[in-house]
mmCIF file of the N, C-alpha and C atoms, coordinates in Angstrom:
data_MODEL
# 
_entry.id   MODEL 
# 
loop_
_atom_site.group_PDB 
_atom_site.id 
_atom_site.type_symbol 
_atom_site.label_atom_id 
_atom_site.label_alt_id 
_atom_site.label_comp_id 
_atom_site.label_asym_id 
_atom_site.label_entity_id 
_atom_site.label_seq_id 
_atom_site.pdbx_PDB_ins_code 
_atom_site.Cartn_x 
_atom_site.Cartn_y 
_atom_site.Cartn_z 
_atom_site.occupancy 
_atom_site.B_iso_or_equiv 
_atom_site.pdbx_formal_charge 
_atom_site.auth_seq_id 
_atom_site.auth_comp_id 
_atom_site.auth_asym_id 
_atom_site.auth_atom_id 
_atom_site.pdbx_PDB_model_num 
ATOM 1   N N  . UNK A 1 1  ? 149.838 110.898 66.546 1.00 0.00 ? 1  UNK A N  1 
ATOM 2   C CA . UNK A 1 1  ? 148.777 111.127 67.524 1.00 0.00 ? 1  UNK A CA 1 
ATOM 3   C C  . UNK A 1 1  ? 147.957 112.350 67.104 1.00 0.00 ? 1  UNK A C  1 
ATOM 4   N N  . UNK A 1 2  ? 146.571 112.527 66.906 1.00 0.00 ? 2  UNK A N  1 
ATOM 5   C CA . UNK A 1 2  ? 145.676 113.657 66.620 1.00 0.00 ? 2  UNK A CA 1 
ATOM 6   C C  . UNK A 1 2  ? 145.636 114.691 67.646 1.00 0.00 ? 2  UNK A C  1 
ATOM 7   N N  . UNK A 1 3  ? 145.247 115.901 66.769 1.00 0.00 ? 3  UNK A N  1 
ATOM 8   C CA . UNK A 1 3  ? 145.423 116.531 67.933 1.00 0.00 ? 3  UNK A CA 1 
ATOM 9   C C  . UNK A 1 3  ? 143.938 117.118 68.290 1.00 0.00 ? 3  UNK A C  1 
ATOM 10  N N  . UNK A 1 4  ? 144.130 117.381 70.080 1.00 0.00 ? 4  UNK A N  1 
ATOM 11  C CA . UNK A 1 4  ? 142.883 117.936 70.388 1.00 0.00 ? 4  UNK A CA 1 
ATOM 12  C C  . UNK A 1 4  ? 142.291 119.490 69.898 1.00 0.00 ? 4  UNK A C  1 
ATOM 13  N N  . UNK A 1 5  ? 140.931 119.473 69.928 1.00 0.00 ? 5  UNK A N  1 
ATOM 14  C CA . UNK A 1 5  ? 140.359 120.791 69.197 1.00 0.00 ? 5  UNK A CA 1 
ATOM 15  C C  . UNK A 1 5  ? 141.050 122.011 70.590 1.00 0.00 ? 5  UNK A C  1 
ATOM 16  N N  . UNK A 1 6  ? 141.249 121.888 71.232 1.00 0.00 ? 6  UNK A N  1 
ATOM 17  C CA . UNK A 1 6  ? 141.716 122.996 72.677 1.00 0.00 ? 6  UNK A CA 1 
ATOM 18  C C  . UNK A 1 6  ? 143.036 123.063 72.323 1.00 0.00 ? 6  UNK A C  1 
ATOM 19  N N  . UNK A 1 7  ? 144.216 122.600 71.781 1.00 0.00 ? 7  UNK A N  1 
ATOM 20  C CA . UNK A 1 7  ? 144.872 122.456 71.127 1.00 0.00 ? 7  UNK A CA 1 
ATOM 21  C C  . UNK A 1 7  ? 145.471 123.204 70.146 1.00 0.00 ? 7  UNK A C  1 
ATOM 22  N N  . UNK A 1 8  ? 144.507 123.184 68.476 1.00 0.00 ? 8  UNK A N  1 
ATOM 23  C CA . UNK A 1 8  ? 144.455 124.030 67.705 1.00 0.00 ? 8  UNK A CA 1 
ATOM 24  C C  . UNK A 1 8  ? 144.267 125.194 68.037 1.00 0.00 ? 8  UNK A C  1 
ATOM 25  N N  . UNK A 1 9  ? 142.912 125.452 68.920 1.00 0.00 ? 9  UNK A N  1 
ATOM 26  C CA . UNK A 1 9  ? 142.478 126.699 69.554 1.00 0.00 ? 9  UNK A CA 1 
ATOM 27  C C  . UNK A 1 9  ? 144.027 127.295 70.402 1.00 0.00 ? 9  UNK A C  1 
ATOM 28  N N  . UNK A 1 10 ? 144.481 126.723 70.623 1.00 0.00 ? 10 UNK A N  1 
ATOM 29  C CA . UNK A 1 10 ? 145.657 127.631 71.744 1.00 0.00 ? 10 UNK A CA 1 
ATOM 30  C C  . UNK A 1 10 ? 146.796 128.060 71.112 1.00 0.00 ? 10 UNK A C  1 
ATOM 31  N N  . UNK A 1 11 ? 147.060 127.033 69.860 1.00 0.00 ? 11 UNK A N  1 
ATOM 32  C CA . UNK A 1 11 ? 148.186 127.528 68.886 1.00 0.00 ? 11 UNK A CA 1 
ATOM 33  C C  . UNK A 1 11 ? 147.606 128.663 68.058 1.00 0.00 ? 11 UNK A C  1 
ATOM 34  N N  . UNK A 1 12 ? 146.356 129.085 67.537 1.00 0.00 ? 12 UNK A N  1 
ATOM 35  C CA . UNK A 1 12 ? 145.751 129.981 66.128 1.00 0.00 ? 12 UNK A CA 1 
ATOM 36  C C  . UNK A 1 12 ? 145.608 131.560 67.746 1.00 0.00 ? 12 UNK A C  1 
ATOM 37  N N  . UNK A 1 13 ? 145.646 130.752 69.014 1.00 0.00 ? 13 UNK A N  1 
ATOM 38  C CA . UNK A 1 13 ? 145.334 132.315 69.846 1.00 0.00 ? 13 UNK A CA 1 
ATOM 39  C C  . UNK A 1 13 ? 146.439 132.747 70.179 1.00 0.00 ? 13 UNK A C  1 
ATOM 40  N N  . UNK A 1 14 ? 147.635 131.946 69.950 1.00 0.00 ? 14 UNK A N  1 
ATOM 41  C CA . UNK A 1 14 ? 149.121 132.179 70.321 1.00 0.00 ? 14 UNK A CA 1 
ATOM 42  C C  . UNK A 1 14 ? 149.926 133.196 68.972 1.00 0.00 ? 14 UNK A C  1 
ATOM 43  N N  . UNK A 1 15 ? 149.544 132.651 68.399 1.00 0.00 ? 15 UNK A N  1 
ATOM 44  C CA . UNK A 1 15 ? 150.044 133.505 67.102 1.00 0.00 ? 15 UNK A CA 1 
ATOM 45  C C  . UNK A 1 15 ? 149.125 134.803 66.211 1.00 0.00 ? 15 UNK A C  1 
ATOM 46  N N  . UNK A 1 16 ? 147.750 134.456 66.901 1.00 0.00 ? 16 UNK A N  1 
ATOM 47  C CA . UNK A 1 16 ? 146.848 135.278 66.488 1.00 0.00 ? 16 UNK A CA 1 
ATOM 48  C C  . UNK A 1 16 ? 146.351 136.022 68.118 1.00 0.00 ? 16 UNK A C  1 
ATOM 49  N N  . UNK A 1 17 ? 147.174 136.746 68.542 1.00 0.00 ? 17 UNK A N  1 
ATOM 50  C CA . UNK A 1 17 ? 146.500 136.990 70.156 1.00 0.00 ? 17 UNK A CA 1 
ATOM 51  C C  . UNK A 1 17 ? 145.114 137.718 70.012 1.00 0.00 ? 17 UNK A C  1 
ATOM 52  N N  . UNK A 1 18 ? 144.311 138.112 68.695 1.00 0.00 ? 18 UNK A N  1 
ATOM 53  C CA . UNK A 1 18 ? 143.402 139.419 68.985 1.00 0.00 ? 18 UNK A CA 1 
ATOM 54  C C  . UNK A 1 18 ? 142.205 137.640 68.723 1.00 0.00 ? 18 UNK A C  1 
ATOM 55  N N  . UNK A 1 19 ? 142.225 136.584 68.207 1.00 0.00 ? 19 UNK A N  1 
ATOM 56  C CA . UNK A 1 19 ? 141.856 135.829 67.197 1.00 0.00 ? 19 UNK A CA 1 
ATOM 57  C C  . UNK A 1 19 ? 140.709 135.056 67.810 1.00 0.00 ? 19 UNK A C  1 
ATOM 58  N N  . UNK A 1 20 ? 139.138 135.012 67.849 1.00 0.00 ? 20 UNK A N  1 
ATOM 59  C CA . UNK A 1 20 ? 138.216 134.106 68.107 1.00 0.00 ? 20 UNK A CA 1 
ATOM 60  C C  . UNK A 1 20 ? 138.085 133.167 67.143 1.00 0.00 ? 20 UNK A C  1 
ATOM 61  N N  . UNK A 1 21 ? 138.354 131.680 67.870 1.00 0.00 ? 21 UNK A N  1 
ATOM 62  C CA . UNK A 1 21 ? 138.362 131.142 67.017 1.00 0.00 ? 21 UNK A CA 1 
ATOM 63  C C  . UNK A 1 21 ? 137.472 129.777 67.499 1.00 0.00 ? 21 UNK A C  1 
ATOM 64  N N  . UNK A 1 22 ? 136.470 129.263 67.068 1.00 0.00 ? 22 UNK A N  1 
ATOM 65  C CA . UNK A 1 22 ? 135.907 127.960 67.056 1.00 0.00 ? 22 UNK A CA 1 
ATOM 66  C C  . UNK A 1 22 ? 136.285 126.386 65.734 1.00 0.00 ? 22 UNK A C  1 
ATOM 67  N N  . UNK A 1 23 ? 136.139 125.915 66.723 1.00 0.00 ? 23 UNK A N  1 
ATOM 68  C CA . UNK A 1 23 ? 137.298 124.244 66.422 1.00 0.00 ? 23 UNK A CA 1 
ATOM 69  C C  . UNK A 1 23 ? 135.816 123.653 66.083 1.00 0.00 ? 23 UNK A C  1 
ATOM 70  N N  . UNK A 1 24 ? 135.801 122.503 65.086 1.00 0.00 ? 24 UNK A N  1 
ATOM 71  C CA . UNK A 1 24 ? 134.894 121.541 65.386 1.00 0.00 ? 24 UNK A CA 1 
ATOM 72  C C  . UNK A 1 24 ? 135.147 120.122 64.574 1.00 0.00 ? 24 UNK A C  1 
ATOM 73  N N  . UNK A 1 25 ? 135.355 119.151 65.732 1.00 0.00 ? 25 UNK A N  1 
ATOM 74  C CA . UNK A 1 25 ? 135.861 118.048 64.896 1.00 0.00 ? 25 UNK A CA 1 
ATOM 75  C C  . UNK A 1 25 ? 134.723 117.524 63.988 1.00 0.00 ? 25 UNK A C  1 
ATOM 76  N N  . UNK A 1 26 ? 134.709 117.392 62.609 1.00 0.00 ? 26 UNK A N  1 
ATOM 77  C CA . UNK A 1 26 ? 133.808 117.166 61.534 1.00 0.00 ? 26 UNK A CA 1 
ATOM 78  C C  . UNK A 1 26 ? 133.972 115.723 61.466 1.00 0.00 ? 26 UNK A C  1 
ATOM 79  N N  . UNK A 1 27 ? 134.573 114.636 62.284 1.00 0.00 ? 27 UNK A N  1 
ATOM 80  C CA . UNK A 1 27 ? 134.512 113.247 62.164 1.00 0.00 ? 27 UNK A CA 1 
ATOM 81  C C  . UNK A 1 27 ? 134.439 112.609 63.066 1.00 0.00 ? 27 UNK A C  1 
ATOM 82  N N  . UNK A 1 28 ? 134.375 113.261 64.280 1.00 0.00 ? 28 UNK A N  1 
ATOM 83  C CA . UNK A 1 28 ? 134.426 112.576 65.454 1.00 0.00 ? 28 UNK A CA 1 
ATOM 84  C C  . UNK A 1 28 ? 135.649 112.212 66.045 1.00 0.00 ? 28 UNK A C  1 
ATOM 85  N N  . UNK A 1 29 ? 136.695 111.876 65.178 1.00 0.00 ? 29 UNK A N  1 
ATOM 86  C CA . UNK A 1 29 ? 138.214 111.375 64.846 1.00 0.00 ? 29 UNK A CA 1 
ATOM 87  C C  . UNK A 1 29 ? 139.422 112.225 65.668 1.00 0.00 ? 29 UNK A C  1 
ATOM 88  N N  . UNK A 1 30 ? 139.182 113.674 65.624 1.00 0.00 ? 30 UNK A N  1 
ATOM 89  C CA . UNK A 1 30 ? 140.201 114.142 65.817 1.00 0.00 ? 30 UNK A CA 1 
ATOM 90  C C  . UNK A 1 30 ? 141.350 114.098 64.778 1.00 0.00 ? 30 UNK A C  1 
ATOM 91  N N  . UNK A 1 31 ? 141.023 113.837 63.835 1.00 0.00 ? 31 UNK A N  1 
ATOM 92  C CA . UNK A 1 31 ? 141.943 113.946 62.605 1.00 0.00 ? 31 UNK A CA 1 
ATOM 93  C C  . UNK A 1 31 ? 141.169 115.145 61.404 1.00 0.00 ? 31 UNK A C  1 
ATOM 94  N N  . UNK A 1 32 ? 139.701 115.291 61.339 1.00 0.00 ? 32 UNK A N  1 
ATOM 95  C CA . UNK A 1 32 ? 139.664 116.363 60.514 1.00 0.00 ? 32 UNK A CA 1 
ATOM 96  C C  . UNK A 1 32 ? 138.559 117.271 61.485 1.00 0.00 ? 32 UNK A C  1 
ATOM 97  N N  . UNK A 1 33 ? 139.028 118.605 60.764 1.00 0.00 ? 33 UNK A N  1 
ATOM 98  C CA . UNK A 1 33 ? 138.711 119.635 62.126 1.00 0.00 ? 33 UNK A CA 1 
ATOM 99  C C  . UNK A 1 33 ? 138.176 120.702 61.170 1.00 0.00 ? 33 UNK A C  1 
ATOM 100 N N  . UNK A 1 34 ? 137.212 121.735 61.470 1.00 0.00 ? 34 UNK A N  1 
ATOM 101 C CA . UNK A 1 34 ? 136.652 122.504 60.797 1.00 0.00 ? 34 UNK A CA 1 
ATOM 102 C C  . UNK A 1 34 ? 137.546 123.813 61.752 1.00 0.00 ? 34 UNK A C  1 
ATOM 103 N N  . UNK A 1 35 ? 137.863 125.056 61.505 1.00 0.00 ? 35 UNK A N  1 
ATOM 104 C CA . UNK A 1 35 ? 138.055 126.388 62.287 1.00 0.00 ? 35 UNK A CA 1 
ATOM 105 C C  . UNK A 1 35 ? 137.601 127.336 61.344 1.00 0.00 ? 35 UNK A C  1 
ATOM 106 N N  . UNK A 1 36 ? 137.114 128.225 62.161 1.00 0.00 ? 36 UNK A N  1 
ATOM 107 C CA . UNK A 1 36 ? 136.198 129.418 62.013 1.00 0.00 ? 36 UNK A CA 1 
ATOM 108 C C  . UNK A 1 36 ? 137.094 130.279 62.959 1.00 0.00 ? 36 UNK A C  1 
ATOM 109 N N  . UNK A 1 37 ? 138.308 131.646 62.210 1.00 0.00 ? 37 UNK A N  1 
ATOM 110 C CA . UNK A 1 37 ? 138.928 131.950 62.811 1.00 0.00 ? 37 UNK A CA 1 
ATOM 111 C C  . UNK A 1 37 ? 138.270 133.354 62.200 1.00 0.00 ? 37 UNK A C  1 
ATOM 112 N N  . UNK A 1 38 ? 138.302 134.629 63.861 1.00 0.00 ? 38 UNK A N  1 
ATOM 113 C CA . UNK A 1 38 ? 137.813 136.009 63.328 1.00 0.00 ? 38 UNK A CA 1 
ATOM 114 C C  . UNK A 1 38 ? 138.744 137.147 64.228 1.00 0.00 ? 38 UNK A C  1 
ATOM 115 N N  . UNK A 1 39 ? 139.615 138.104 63.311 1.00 0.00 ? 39 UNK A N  1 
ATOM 116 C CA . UNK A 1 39 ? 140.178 139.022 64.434 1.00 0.00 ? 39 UNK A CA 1 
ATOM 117 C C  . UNK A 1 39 ? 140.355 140.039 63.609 1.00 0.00 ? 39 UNK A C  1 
ATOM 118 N N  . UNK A 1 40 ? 140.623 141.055 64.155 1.00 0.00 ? 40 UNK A N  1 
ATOM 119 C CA . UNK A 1 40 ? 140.275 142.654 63.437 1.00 0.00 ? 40 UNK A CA 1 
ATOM 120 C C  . UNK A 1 40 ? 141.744 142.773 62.647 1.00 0.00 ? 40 UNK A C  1 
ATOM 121 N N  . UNK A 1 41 ? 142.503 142.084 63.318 1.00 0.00 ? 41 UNK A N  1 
ATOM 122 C CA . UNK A 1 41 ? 144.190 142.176 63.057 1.00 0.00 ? 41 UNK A CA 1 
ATOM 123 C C  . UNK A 1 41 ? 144.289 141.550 61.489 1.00 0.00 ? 41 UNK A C  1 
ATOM 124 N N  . UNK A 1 42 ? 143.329 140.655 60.738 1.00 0.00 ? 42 UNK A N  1 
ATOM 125 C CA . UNK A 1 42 ? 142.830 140.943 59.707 1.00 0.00 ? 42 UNK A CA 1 
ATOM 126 C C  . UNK A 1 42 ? 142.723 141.525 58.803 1.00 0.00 ? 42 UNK A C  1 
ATOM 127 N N  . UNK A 1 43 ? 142.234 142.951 59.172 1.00 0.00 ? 43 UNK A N  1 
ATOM 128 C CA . UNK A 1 43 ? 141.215 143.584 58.370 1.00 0.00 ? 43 UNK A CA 1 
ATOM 129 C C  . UNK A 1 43 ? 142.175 144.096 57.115 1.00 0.00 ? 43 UNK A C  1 
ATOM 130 N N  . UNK A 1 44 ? 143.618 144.307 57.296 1.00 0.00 ? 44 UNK A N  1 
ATOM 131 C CA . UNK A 1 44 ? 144.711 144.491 56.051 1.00 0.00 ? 44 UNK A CA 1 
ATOM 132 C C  . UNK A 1 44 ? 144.940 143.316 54.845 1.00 0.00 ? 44 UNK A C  1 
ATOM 133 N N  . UNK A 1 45 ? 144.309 142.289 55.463 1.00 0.00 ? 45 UNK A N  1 
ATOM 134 C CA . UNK A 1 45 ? 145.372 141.137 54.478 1.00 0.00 ? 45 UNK A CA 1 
ATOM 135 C C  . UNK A 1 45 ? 144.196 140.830 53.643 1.00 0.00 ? 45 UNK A C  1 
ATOM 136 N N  . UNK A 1 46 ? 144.440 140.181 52.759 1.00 0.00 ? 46 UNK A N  1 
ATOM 137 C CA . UNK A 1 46 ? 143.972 139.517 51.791 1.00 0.00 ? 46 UNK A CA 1 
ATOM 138 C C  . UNK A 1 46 ? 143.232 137.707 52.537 1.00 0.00 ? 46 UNK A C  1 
ATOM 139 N N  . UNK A 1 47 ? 142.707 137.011 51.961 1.00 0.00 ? 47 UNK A N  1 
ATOM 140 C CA . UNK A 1 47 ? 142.079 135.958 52.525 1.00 0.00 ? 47 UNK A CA 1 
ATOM 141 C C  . UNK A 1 47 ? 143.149 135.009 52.717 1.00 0.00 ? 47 UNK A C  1 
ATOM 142 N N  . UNK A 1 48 ? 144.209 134.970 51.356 1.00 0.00 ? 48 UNK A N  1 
ATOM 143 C CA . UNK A 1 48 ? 144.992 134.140 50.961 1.00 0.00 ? 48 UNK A CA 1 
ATOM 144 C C  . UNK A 1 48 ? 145.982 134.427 52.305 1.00 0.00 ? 48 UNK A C  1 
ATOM 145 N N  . UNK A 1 49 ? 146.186 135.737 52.899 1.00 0.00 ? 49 UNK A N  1 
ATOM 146 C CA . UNK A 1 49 ? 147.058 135.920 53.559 1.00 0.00 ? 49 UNK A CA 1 
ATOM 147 C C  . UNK A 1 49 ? 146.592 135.729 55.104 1.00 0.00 ? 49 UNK A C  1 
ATOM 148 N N  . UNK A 1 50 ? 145.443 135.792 55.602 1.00 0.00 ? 50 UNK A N  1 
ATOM 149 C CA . UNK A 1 50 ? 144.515 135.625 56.523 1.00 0.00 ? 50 UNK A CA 1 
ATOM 150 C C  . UNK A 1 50 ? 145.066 134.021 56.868 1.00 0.00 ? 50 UNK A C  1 
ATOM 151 N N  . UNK A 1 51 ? 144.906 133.017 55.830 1.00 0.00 ? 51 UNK A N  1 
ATOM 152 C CA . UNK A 1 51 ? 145.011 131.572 55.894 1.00 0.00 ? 51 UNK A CA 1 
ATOM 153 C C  . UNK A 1 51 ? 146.584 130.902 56.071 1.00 0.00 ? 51 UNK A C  1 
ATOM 154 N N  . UNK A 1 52 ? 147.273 132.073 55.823 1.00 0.00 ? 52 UNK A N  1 
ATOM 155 C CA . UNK A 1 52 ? 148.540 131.418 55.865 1.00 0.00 ? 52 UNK A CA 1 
ATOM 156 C C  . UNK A 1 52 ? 149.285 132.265 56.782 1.00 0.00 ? 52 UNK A C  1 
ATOM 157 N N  . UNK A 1 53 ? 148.161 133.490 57.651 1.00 0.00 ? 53 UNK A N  1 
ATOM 158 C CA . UNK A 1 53 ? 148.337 133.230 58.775 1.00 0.00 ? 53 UNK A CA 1 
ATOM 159 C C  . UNK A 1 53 ? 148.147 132.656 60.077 1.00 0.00 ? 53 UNK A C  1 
ATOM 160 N N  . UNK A 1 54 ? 147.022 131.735 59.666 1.00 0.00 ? 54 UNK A N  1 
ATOM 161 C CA . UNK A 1 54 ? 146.500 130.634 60.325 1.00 0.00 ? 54 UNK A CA 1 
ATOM 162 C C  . UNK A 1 54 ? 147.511 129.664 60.655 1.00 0.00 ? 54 UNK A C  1 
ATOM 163 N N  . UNK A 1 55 ? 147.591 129.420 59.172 1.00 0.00 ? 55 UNK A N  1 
ATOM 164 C CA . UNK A 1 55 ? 148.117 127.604 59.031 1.00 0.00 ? 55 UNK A CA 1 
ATOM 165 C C  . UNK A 1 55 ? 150.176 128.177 59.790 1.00 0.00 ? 55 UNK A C  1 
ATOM 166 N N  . UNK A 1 56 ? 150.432 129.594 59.314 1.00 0.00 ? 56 UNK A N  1 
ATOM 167 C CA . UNK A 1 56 ? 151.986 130.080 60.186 1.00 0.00 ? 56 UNK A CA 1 
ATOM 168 C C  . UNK A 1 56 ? 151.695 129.518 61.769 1.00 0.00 ? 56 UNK A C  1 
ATOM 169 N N  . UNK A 1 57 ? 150.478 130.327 62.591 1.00 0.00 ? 57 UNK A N  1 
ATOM 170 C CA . UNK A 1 57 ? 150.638 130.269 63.814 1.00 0.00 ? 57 UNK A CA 1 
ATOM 171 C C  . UNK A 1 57 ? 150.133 128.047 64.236 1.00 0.00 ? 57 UNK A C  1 
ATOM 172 N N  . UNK A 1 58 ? 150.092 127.934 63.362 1.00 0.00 ? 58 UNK A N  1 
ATOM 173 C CA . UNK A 1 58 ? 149.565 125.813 63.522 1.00 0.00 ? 58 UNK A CA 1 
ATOM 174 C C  . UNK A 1 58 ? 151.146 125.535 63.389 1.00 0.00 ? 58 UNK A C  1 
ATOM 175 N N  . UNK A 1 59 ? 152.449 126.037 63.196 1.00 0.00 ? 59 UNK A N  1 
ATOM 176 C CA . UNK A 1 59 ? 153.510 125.946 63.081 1.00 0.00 ? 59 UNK A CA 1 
ATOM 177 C C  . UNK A 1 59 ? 154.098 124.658 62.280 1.00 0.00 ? 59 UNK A C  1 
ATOM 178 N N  . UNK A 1 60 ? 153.630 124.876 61.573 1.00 0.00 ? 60 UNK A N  1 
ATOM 179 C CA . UNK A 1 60 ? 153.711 123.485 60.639 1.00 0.00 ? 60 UNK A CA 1 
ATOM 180 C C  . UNK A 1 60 ? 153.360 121.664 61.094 1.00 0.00 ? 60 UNK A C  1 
ATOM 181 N N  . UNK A 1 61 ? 152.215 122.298 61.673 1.00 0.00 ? 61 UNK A N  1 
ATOM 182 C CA . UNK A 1 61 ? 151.652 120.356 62.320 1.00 0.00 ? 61 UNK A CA 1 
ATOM 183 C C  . UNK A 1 61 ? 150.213 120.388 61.451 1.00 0.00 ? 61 UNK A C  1 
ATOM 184 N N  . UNK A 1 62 ? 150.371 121.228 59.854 1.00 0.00 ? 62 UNK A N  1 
ATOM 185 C CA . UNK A 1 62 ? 149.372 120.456 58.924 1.00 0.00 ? 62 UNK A CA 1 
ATOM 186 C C  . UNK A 1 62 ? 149.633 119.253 58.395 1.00 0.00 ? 62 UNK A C  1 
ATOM 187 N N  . UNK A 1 63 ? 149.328 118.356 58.108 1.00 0.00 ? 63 UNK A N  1 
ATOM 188 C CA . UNK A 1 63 ? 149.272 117.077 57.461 1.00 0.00 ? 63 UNK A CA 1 
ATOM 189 C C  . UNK A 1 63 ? 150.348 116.490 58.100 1.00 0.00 ? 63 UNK A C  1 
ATOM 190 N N  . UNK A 1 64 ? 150.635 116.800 59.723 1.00 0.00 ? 64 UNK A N  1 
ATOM 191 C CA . UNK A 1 64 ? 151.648 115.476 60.537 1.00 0.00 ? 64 UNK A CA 1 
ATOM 192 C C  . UNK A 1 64 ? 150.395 115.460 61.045 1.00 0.00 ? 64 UNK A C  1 
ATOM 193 N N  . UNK A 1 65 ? 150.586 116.167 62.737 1.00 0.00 ? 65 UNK A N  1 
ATOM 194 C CA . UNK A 1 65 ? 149.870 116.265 63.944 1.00 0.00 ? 65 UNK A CA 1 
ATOM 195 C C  . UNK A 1 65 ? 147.827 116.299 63.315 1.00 0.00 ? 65 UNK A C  1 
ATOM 196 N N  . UNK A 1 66 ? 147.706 117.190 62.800 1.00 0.00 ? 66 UNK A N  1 
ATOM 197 C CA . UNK A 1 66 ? 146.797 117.659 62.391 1.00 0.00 ? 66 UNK A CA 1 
ATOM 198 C C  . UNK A 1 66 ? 146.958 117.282 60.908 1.00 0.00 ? 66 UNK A C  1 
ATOM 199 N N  . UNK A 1 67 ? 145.859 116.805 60.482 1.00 0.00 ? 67 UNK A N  1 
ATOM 200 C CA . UNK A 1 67 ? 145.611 116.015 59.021 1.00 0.00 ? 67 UNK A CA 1 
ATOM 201 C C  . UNK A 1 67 ? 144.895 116.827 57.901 1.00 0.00 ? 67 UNK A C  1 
ATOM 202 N N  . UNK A 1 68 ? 143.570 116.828 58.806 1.00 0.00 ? 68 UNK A N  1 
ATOM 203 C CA . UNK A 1 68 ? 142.761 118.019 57.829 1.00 0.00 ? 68 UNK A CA 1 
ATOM 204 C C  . UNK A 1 68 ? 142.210 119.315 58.316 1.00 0.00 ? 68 UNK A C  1 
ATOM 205 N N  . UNK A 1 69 ? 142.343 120.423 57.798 1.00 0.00 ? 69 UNK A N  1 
ATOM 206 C CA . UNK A 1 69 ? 141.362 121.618 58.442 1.00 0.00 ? 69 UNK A CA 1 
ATOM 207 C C  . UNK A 1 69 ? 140.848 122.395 57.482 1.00 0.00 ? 69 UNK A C  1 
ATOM 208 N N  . UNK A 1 70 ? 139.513 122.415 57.424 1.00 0.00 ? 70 UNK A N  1 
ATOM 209 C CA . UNK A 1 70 ? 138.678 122.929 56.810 1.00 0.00 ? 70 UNK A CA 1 
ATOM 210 C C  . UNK A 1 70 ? 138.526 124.842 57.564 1.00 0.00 ? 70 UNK A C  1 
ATOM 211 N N  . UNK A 1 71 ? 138.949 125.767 56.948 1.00 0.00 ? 71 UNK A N  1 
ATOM 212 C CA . UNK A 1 71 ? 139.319 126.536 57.085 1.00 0.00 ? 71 UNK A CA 1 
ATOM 213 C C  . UNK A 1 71 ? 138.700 128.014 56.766 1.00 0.00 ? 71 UNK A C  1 
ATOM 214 N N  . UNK A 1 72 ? 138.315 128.909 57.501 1.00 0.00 ? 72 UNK A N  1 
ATOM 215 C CA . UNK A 1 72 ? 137.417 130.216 57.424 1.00 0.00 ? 72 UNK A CA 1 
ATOM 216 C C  . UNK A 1 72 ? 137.973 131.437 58.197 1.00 0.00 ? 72 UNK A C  1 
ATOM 217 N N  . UNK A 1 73 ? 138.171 132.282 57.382 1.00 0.00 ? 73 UNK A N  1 
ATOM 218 C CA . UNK A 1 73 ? 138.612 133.288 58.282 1.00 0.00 ? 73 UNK A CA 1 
ATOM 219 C C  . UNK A 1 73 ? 137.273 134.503 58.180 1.00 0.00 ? 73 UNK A C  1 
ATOM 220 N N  . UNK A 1 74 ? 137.939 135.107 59.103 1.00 0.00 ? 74 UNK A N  1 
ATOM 221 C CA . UNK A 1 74 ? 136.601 136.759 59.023 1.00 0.00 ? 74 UNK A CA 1 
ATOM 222 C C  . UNK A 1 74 ? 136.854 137.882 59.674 1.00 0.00 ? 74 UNK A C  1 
ATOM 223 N N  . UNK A 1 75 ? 136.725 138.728 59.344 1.00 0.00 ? 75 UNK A N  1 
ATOM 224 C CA . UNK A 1 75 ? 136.496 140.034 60.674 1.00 0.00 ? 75 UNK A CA 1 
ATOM 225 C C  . UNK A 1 75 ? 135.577 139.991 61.673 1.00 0.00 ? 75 UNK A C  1 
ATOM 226 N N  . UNK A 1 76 ? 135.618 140.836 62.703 1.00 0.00 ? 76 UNK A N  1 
ATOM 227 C CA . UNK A 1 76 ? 134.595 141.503 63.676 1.00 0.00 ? 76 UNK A CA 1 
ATOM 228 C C  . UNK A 1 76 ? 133.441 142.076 62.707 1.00 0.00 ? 76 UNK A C  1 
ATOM 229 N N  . UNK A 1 77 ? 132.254 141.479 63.132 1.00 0.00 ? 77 UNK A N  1 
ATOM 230 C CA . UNK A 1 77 ? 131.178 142.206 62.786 1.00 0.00 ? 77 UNK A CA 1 
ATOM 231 C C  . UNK A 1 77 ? 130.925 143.630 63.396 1.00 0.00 ? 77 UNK A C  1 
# 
């Protein structure tokens, strides 16, 4: 079963509590999802480490629950 974009958003704010993050399903599908994730809690890691603290707090429902995510991290402007 796909999962909803409110969904993703609640798992990346659960594990990322500082974390704005916008969802956007890129197929209509609910199977591939774009996120645009930004939090100051960040500003130490590396990108590589930024993303795999993403995909940590998605708790491993990449390629079951959730199929594809096209993926961006950032700081506070």
């Amino acid at each position: 079963m796909p999962m909803a974009a409110a969904d993703i958003e609640a798992l990346i704010k659960a594990g990322i509590p500082d974390a704005e993050v916008s969802i956007t399903d890129l197929a209509g599908d609910g199977d591939h999802y774009a996120a645009h994730v930004v939090a100051e809690s960040f500003r130490p890691m590396s990108r590589i480490a930024r993303q795999r603290a993403v995909y940590a707090a998605l708790g491993g429902r990449m390629g079951g629950e959730l199929h594809a995510l096209q993926l961006t991290t950032a700081l506070p402007s």
